[in-house]
N, C-alpha and C positions, 0 to 999 in steps of 0.2 A: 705787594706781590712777593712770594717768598723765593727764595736763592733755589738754584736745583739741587735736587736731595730733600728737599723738605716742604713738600707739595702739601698744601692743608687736603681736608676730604672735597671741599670745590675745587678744588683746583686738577684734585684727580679724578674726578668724574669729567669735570671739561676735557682734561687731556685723554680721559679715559672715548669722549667724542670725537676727539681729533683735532682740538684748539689747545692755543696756551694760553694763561691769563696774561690778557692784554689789560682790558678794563680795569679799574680800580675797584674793588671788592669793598666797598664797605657801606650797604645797605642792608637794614636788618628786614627783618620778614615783613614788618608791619610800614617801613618806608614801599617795599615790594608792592603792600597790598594800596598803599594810598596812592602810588602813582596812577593805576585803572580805575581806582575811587574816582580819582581827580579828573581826569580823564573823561568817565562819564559823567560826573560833572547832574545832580539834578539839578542845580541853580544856571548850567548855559540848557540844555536839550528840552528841561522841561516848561521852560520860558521863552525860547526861542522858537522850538515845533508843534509849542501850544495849536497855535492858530491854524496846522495844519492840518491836525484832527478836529480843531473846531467847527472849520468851515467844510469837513470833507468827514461829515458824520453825525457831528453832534456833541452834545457834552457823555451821549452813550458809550460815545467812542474811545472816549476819556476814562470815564469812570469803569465801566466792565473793560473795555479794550484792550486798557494799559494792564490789569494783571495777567488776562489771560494771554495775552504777545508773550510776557514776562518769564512765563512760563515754558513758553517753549523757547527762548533767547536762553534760560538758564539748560537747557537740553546740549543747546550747543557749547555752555560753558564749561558743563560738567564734562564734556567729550574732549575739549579741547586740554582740562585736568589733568584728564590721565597721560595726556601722549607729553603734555610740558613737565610732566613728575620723571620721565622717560626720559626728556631731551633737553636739559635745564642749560641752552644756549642764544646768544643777542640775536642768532638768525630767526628761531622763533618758528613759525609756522613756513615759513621759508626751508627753513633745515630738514624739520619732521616731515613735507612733503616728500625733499630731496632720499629722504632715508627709508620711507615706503614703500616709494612708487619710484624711484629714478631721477635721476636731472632733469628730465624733460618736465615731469611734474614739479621736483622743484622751482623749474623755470618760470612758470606760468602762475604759478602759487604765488612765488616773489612779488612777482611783478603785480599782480591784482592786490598784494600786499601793500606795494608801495604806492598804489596809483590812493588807495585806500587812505592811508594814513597821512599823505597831501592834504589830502583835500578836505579831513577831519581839520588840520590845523588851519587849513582856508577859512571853514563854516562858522569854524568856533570863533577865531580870531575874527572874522568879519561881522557878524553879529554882538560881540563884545564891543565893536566900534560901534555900532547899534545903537546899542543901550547904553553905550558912554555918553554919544549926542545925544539922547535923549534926557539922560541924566542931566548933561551939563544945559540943555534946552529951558528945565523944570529953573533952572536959575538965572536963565536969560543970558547965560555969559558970552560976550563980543570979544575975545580973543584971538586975532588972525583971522579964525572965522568966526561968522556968525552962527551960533548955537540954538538963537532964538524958535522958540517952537514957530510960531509963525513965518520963519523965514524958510521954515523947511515946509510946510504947509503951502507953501504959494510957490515955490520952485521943487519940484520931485529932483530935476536933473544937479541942480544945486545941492541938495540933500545930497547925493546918492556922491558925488563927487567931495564932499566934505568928508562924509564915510569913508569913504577911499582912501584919504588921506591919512585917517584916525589908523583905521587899517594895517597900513600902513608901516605908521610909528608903532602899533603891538606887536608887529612882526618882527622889527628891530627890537623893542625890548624883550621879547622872549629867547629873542639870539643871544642877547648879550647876557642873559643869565644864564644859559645854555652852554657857553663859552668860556666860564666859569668852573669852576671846582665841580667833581660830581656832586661834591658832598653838600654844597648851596644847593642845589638841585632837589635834595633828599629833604633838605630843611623844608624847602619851599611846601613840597609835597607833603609832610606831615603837618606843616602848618595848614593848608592845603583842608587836609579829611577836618579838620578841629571847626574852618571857616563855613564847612558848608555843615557842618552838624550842628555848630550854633547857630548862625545863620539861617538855617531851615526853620529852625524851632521860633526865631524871632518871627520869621515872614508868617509864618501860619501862626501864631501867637496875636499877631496884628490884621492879620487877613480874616481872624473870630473875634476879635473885641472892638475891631474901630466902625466894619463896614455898619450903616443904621440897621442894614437888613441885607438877609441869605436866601440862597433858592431854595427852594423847596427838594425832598428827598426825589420825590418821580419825575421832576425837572433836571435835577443832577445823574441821575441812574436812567433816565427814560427821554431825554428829547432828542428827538434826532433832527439835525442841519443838512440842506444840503444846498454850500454856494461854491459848488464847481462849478455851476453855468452848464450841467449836464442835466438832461433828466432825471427826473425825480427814479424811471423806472429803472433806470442804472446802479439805484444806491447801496444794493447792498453786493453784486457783485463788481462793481466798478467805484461807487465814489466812497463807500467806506471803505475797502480796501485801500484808496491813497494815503487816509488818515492813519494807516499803519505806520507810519513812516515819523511821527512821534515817539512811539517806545523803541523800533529800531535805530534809528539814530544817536536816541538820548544815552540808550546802554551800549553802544559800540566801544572800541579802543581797548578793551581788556588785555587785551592781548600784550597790553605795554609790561604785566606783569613777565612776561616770556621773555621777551625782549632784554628787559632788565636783569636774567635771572644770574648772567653773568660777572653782576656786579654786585648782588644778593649772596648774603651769607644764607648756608643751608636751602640754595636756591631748590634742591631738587623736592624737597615738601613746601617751603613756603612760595614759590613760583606759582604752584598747583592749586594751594588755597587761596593768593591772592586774585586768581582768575576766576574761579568762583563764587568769592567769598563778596568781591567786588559787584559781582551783578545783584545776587542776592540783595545784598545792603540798600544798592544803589536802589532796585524795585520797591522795595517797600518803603524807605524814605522819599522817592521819589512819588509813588501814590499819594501819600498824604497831604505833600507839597500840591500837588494836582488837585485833590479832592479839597482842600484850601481854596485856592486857586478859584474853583467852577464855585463852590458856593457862594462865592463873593461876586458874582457876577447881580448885577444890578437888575431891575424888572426897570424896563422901558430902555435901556442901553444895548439893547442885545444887538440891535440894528447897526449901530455906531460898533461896535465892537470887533461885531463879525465883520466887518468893513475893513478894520483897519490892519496893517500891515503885520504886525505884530499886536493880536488881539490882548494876549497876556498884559502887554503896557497898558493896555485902553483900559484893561480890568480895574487895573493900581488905580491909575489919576483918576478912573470914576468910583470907585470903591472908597479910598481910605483920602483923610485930608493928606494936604500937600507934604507937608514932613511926612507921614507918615509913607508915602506914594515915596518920596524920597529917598528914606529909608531903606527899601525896599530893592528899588533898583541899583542904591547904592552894592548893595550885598550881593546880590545878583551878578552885578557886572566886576567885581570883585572875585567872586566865584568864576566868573566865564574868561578872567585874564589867568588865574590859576590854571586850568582848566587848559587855557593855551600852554602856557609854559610845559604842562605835562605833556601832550600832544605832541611838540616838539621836541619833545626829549625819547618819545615815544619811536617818532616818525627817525628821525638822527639816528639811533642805535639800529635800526632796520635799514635805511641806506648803509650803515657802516657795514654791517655784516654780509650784508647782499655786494656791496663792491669789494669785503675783501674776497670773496669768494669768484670777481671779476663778471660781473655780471649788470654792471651798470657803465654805462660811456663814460671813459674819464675815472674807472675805477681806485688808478692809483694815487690819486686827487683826493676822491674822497673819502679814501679808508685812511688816509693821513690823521693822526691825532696831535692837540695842540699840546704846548707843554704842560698843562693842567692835567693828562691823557685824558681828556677829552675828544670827540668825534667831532671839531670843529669846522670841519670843511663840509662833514653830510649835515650839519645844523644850516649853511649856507647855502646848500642843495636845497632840501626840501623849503628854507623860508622864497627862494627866488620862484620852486615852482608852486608854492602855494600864493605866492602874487599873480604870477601867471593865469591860473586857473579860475582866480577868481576877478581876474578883468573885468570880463562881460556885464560885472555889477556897475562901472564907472557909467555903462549907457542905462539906464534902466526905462522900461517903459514907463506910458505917458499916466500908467496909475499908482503909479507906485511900488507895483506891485514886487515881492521879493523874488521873484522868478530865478535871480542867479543862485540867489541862497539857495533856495528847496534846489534847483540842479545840484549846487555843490555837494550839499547834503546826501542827494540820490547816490553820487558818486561814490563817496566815502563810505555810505552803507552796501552800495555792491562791490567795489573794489576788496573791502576789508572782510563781508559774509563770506563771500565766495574763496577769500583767502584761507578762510577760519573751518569749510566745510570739506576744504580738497585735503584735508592730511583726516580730517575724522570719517571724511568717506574710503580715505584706502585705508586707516586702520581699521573699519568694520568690515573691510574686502579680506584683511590677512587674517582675521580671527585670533584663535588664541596662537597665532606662528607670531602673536606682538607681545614683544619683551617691555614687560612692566617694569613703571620705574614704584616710587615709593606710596605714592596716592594712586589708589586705581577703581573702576569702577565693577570690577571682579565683572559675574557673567550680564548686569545691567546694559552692557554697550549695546549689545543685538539688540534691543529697543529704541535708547539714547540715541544712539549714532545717525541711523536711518531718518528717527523724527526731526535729527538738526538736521539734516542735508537736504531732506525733501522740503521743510518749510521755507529753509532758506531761499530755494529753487523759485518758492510762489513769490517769495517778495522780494525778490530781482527782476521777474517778470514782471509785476506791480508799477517798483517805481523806475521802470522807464518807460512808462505810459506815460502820455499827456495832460499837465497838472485842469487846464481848462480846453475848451474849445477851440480858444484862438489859436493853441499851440498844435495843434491836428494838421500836420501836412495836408495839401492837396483839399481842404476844405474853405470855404465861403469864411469873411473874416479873419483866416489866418497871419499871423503877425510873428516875426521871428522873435521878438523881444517877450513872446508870450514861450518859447518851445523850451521844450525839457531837454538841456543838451548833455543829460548824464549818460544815457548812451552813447550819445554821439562821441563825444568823449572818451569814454570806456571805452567802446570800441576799435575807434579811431587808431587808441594809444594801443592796446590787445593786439592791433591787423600790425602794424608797424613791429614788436614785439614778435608776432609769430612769423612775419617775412626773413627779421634778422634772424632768431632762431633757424630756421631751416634751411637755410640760404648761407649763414656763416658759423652762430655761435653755438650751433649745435655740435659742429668740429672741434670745435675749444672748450666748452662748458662742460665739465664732468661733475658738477655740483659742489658741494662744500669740499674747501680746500683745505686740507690738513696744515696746522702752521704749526703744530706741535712737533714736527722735525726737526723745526726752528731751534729747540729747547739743545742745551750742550749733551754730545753725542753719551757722556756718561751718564747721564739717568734714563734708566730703562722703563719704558713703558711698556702698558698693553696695546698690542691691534684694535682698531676701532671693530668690531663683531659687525659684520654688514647683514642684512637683510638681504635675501632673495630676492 
């Protein structure tokens, strides 16, 4: 952090927004761009919501599906470019709303912000316990508990509470690195991009040379599945739309490059290219791993597969011998603890900036930093309520089935879309009265903008639909351990959220709070420029 008098060019651009540098500055562009690399993560999203689009589509849904989602996901990426080249601050999409549209939009932004980026480190981290018991299952290890695949076979409720516990313990280990130097953080994260670029190339390397035999091209590009348990005559606008929720989830958290930018050298262009640069990558590496993936799908397994809870796992152990199946999950689960760590370092910098701005209960809690200046107390925020939220897994229904997960998952893709589309929808409301920062999409946005805000709109409506039948209020069958409580949830937390807003903290909340006063009365800065 430099003395005053001699503010580098980040440091006066932050001040020149109305902050002083708090954070430690010492992430280069390329740590910026591997943290939303990490984040989205093809080795946890594209292994973990495999089975989502498998059973709710087909392998169609897979192979065409996933670029053309892609495509418009990257609409919203490029949108959200321009405005983080503009606002290179830890608030992130939180800030940019408060600064286009008011506090009241910042308010709302925040907060689907942060309900967002929970419940990413829930999903992620709780499916990484996953595929840890799984892993640790393929070797039969008896350690406190029992790992054995057959013990988790003949007890779901047993399984689902060993998970729990695994859970758990990634929670606390990603706190503790978290807690830590930023600059471990950074390592981690570069290490991070390196694990899943080789890693990927290994899995699909082994996924064309071991399996005996692949599907066929009109098998991978043409079969359509559908075991929602819904009508066949549903599928294409009701059960294949669910299976969108594979490339939506998988490419989320970008946003961590925003968040970061603070801490990023030359945040104000590489902030802007790590959020798109990230999706990008992640799509196309992320395809191939996929298109791996479905080709190795077995003739006669298809049964067993789609069955099972995480079909991607069912693929390995029938696909490839056992090292090799090994192997495989090894790297994966690997990938999917990296993956948390950046999540949480993600989710952390966004409670920090939203409480110092006072806009979380107990703000002055958790805008506290440890003596590392790390955000240690919003790393202990988000890991309690991403326990919380993912409770519901500890009972699980009598199939197994992962019900909590795809909710949590729902969650984090509506909480974080709807966060990512309210600053790009009021910057295509101000037109050209928005001051560009250094990356821009020059007169592109009048197209860009609208295509991310309206698609986003359809798959928010989507995934809080009913994943199966049983989950159908008021219907024959019905069973709560079957219902999709990502609404409920979102919402829930949203009505609480706009009660306090209107009722109290709309009299106190005037949005982002200038700490650059803070700075000694002799160095003269500029006025933050307000928008209309």
């Amino acid at each position: 952090m430099s003395t005053p008098g001699t503010l580098t060019a980040d440091e006066q651009r932050l001040a020149d927004l109305g902050y002083k540098q708090e954070l430690k500055r010492g992430w280069s562009g390329f740590s910026n761009f591997a943290i939303s690399f990490s984040i989205i993560s093809v080795l946890a999203g594209c292994f973990t919501t495999y089975g989502q689009a498998l059973k709710n589509g087909g392998t169609v849904a897979i192979s065409i599906g996933w670029p053309l989602i892609s495509i418009m996901i990257l609409a919203v990426a490029f949108s959200m470019s321009e405005i983080a080249s503009a606002f290179p601050t830890a608030g992130g999409i939180y800030y940019w709303a408060s600064r286009l549209g008011g506090a009241g939009w910042g308010w709302f932004t925040g907060w689907f912000n942060l309900i967002g980026l929970v419940a990413v480190v829930a999903s992620v981290d709780y499916v990484c316990a996953t595929f840890l018991m799984n892993l640790l299952g393929l070797y039969n290890v008896h350690f406190i508990f029992n790992f054995s695949k057959a013990a988790a076979a003949t007890d779901v409720h047993y399984s689902a509470h060993v998970n729990f516990a695994l859970f758990g313990a990634i929670l606390v280990l990603g706190l503790l690195i978290n807690v830590f130097r930023s600059h471990l953080v950074a390592v981690v994260n570069n290490i991070s991009v390196w694990w899943h670029v080789i890693g990927v190339t290994v899995i699909v390397v082994l996924l064309i040379a071991v399996p005996s035999q692949h599907a066929s091209f009109s098998y991978v590009f043409g079969h359509r599945i559908n075991a929602s348990g819904f009508s066949d005559s549903m599928y294409w606008f009701y059960v294949l739309p669910l299976g969108f929720l594979l490339t939506m989830y998988t490419i989320t958290g970008y946003d961590a490059s925003a968040h970061l930018s603070e801490e990023t050298h030359g945040a104000e262009e590489a902030s802007a290219k790590g959020v798109w640069r990230s999706v990008f990558y992640s799509a196309v590496i992320g395809w191939i791993v996929l298109l791996a993936i479905t080709f190795a799908i077995q003739k006669g397994h298809e049964a067993e597969i789609v069955k099972a809870g995480f079909p991607a796992l069912s693929i390995f152990t029938s696909a490839l011998s056992s090292s090799a199946a090994k192997a495989v999950i090894l790297i994966s689960t690997v990938g999917q603890l990296f993956c948390g760590v950046a999540c949480l370092t993600s989710a952390s910098r966004m409670t920090f900036a939203f409480s110092r701005d006072g806009a979380v209960p107990g703000h002055n809690l958790w805008r506290r930093l440890g003596k590392n200046r790390t955000p240690t107390w919003s790393v202990l925020f988000v890991v309690m309520f991403a326990a919380l939220v993912t409770f519901p897994a500890y009972f699980p229904n009598h199939l197994g089935t992962p019900v909590a997960f795809l909710a949590v998952t729902s969650i984090s893709v509506i909480g974080l879309y709807i966060a990512y589309t309210i600053p790009v929808f009021l910057r295509w409301r101000m037109g050209e009265g928005f001051k560009r920062g250094s990356w821009t999409l020059g007169s592109k946005y009048k197209w860009i903008n609208p295509a991310a805000f309206l698609w986003v709109g359809l798959c928010v409506i989507i995934f809080c639909l009913p994943f199966s039948p049983e989950g159908v209020f008021f219907k024959h069958g019905f069973n709560w351990s079957a219902v999709n409580y990502a609404p409920l949830v979102t919402i829930g937390v949203m009505l609480a959220v706009t009660i306090w807003y209107y009722v109290s903290a709309k009299n106190t909340f005037k949005g982002p709070v200038r700490t650059i006063d803070e700075l000694d009365a002799d160095v003269a800065l500029p006025e933050v420029a307000q928008y209309p």
